[in-house]
C-alpha positions in Angstrom: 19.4 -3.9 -4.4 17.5 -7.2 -6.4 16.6 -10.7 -4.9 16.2 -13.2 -7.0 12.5 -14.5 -6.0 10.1 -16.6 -7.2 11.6 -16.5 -10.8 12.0 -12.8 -11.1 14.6 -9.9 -9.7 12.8 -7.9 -7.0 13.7 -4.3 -6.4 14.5 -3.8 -2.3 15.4 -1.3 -0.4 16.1 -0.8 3.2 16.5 2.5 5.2 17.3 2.8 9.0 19.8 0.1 11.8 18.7 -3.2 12.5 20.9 -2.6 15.6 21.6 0.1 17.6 23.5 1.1 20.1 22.0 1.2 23.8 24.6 2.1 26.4 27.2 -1.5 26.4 24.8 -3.4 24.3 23.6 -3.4 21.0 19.6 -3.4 20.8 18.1 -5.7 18.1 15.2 -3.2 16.2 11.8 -4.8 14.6 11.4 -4.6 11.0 9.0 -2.7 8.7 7.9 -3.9 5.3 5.9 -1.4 3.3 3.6 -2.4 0.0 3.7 0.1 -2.6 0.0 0.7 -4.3 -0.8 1.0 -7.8 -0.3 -1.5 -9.6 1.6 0.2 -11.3 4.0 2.5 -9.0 6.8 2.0 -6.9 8.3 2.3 -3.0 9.0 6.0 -3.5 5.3 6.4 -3.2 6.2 6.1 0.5 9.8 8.2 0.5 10.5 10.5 2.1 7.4 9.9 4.1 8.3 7.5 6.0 11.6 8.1 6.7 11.1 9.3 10.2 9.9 5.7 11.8 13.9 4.8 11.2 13.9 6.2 14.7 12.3 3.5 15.7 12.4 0.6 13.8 13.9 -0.3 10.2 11.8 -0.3 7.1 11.9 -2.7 4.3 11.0 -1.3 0.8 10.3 -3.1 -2.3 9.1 -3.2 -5.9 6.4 -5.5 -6.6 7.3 -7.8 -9.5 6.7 -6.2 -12.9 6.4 -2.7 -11.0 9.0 0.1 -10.4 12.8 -1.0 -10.8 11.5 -5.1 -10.4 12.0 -7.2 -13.4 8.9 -6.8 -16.0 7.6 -10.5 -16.3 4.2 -11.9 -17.7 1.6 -9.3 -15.9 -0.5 -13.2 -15.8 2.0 -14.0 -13.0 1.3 -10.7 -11.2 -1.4 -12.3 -8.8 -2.2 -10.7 -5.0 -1.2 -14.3 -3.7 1.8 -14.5 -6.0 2.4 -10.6 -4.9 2.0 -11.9 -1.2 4.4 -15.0 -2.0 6.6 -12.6 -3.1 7.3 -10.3 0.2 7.3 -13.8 2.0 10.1 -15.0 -0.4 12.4 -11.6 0.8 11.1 -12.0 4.6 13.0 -15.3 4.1 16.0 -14.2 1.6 16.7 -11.5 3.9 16.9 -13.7 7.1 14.1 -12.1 8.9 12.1 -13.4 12.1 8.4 -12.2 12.3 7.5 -8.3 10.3 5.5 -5.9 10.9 3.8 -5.2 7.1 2.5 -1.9 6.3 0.0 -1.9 2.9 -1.2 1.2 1.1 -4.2 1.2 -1.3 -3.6 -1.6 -3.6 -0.4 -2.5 -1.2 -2.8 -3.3 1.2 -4.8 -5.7 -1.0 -2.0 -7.8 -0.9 -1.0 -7.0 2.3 -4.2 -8.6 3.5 -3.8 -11.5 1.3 -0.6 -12.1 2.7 -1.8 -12.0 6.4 -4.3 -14.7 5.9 -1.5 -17.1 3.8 1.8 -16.1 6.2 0.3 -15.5 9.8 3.1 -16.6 11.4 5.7 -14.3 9.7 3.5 -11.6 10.9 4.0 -9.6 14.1 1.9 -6.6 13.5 -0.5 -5.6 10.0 -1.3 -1.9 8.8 -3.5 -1.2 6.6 -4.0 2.6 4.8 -6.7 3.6 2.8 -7.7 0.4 1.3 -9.8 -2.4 0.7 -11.0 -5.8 1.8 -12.8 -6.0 -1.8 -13.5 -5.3 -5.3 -16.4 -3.2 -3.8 -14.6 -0.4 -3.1 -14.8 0.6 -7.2 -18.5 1.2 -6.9 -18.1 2.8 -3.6 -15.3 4.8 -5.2 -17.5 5.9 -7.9 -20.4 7.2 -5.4 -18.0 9.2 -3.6 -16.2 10.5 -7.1 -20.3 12.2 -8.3 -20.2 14.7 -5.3 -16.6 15.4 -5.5 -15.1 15.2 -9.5 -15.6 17.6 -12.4 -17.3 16.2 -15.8 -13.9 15.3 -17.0 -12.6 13.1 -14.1 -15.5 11.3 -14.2 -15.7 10.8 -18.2 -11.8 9.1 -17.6 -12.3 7.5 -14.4 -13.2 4.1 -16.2 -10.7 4.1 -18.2 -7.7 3.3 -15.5 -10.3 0.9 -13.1 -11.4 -1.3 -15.9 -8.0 -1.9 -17.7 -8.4 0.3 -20.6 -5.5 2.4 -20.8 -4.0 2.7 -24.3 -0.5 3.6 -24.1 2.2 5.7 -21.6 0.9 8.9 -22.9 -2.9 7.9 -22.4 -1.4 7.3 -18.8 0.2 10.6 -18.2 -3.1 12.3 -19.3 -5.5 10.2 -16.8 -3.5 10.7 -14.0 -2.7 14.6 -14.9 -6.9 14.6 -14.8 -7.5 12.9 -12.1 -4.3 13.0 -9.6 -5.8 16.1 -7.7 -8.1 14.0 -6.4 -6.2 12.2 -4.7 -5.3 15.0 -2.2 -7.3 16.9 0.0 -5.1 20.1 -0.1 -4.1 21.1 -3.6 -0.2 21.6 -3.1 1.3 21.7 -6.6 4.5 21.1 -5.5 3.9 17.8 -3.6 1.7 16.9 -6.6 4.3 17.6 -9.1 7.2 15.9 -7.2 5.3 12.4 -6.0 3.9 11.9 -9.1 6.6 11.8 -11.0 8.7 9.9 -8.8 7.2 6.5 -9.4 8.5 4.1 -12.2 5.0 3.2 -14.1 4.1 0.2 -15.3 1.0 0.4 -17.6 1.1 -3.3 -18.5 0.7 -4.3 -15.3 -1.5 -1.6 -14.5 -3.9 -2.5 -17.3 -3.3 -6.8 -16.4 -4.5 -6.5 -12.8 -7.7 -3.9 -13.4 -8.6 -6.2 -16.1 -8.1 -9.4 -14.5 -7.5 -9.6 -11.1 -9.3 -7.2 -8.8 -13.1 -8.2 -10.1 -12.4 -11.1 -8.5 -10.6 -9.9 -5.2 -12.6 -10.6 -1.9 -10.5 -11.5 1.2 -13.3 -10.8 3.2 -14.2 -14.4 4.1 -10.7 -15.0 5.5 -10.1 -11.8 7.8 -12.1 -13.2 10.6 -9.0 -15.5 10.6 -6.4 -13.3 10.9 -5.3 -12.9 14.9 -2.6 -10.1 14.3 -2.9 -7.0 16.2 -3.8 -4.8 12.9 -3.7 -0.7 12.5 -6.5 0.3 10.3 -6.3 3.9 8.8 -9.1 5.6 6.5 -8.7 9.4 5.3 -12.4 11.4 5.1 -11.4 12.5 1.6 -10.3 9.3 0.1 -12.4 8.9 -2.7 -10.6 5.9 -3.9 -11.1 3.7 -1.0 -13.4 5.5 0.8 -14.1 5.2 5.0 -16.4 2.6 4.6 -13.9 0.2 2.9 -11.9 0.5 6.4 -14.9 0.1 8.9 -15.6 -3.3 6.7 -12.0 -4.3 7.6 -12.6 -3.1 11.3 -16.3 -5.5 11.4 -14.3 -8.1 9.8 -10.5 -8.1 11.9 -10.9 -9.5 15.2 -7.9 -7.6 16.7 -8.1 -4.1 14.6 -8.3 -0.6 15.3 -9.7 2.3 13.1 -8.0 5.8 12.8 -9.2 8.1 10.5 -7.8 11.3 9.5 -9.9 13.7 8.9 -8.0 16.4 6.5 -6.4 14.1 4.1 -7.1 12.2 0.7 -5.5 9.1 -0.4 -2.5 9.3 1.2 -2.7 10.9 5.0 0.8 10.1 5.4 1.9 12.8 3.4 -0.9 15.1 4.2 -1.0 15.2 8.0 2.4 13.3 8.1 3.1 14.0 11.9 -0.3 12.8 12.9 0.5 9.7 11.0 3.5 9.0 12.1 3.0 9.2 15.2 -0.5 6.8 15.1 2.3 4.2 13.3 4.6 4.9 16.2 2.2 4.8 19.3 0.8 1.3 17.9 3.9 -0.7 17.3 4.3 0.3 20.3 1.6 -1.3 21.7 1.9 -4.1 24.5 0.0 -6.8 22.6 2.4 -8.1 19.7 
């Protein structure tokens, strides 16, 4: 499905009742919206993953603009606030009250952004493996010497400072260096994720380049007042555990899980663990 937002066609998807059933009465469900990373991929980063929370609540997918199945505009335009204006723009189009907004890895870049520019269409913020800064690069780079071969860290650069060539320069940095995104080498899980997404090297290239040397939100978080889920992976090299305890100083109302067998993406690699941390704190009393 495509929203027409903010002078581009946005990519959404939605998975699981916004009412159910509950003996004589229908029972209104909170909503989930969940930020792709990248820049560059898509929602299916997240599918089938987080399928399973339906039970519970009903997710909100989406494209960002110029990534996956979203129109390709000007990659200039492709700014975390615009990004955050974006997700705002189909809170509104899709007639919803307060979210909850879930951000991975770059997702939750803007994710933060968008918490300190929409509080009050926020009911609950989660953050996995990410970043409150452009610091995490250098951080990302410490971690990468004890961990990478020669040849990841000879192409490394390429990707984080915007220097990717063309879609086949693309498909050999990530077949380099996507193992190191995972803690356990399953080929299978490897093979099927990554080729799920819809890339976007323009983008990809735009936002290195351009836009994150400049991101710091870390000013604003002591603003943000929403009950926040922060989750760090021991093996993350990209946004390594100390990128969520500066989140954790910096939000007032936060708390700090960290999952201690999985890379970049614990919600595939200890995916019932996970799912139930995202379960037990929307659950929470304080909202």
């Amino acid at each position: 499905m495509f929203a027409p937002l903010n002078g581009t066609r946005i990519y959404f998807d939605i998975e699981g009742s916004g009412y159910v059933p509950n003996g004589d009465r229908m029972v209104k469900r909170s909503v989930l919206f969940a930020v792709h990373g990248g820049p560059g991929s898509d929602h299916s980063d997240f599918k089938p993953w987080l399928t399973p929370l339906t039970e519970e609540l009903q997710i909100v997918y989406l494209d960002q603009r110029c990534n996956g199945q979203s129109e390709r505009v000007d990659p200039a335009t492709c700014t975390l606030e615009q990004l955050a204006d974006d997700i705002e723009a189909l809170r509104i189009y899709l007639g919803f009250e307060k979210i909850h907004l879930l951000g991975h890895s770059f997702g939750g870049m803007v994710a933060q952004v968008f918490a300190t520019r929409y509080p009050d269409s926020l009911d609950k913020l989660l953050l996995v493996c990410t970043a409150p800064s452009r610091e995490f690069y250098p951080a990302a780079l410490e971690f990468a010497s004890h961990v990478a071969t020669e040849e990841q860290l000879r192409v490394i650069p390429e990707l984080f400072e915007g220097r990717i060539e063309d879609e086949p320069h693309l498909i050999r940095w990530w077949d380099i260096c996507y193992p190191l995104y995972f803690h356990i080498q399953n080929e299978t899980v490897m093979q099927e994720t990554g080729n799920r997404p819809i890339g976007s090297m323009e983008v990809a290239n735009y936002t290195f380049k351009h836009f994150i040397p400049n991101y710091d939100v870390r000013p604003k978080l002591p603003e943000v007042q929403v009950p926040t889920l922060i989750v760090a992976a021991r093996h993350d090299w990209i946004t390594p555990v100390s990128q969520a305890e500066e989140m954790h100083r910096l939000l007032p109302h936060s708390q700090l899980t960290v999952f201690e067998y999985s890379g970049h993406m614990p919600f595939i690699e200890e995916h019932a663990a996970f799912i139930q941390t995202v379960v037990d704190f929307l659950a929470g009393e304080e909202s």
